[in-house]
C-alpha positions as CSV (number, residue, x, y, z in Angstrom):
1,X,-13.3,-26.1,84.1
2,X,-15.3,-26.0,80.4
3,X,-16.3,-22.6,81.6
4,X,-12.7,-21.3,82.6
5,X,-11.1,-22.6,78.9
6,X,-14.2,-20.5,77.5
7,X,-13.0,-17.6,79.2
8,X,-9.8,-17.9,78.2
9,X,-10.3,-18.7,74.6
10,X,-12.8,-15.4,74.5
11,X,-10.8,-13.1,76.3
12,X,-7.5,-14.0,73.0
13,X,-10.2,-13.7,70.7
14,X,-11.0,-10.1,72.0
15,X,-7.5,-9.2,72.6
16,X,-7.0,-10.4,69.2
17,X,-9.9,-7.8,67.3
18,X,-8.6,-5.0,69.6
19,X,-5.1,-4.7,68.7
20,X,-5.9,-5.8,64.7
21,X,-8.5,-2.5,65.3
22,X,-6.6,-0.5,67.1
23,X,-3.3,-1.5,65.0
24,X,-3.7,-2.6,62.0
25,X,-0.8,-5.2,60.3
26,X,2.3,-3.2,58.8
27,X,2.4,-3.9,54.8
28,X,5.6,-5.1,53.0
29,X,8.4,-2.2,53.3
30,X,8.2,-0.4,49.8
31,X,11.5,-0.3,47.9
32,X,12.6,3.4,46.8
33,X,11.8,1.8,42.8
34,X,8.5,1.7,44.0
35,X,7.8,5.0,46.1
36,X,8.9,7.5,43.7
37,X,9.7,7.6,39.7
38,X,12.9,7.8,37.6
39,X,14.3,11.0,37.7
40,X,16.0,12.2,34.4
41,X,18.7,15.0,34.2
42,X,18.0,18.0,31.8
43,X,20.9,18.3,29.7
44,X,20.7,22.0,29.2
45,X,20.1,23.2,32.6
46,X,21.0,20.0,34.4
47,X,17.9,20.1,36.9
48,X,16.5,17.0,37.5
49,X,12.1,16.2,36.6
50,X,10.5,13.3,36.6
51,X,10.5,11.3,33.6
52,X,7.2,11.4,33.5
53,X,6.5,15.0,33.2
54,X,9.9,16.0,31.0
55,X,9.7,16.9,27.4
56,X,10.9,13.7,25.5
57,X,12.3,14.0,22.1
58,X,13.8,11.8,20.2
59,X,17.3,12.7,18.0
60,X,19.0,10.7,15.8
61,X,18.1,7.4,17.1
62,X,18.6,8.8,20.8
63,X,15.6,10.0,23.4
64,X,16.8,12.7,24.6
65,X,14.3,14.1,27.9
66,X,14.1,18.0,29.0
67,X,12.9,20.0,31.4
68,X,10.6,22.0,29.3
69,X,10.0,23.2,25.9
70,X,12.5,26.0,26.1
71,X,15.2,23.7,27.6
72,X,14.9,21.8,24.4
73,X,15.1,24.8,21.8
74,X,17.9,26.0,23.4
75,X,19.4,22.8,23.2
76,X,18.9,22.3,19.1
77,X,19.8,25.8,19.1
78,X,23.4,24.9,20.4
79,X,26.6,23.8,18.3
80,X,26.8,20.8,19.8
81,X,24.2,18.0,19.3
82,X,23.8,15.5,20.3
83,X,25.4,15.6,23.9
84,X,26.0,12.4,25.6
């Protein structure tokens, strides 16, 4: 009988390491704050770059984020400033 519950309790144990091997626990769902980053709209061209790669500038009290460099001269080139 001793050895039967031995049996038993190794063949869980093995079934157990086998499927934690062969598939591994699922982590906690990620939200889509934490997948990608915040995405800013250029507003002289009105594409969309990540806030971490856009050219930030700051006018009059404002942070203002572009595109690129030339996204930004044409913008203080422009009558209007600042857009909002």
């Amino acid at each position: 009988m001793s050895r039967l519950i031995l049996y038993i309790i190794l063949l869980v144990l093995i079934y157990w390491v086998v499927k934690r091997a062969l598939f591994p626990p699922k982590g906690k769902a990620k939200g889509p704050e934490e997948i990608g980053e915040e995405m800013i709209q250029d507003p002289v061209c009105q594409c969309y770059v990540s806030k971490r790669h856009s050219y930030a500038v700051s006018i009059g009290g404002k942070k203002l984020f572009f595109c690129s460099e030339e996204c930004y001269r044409k913008y203080m080139s422009s009558n209007v400033l600042p857009k909002t």
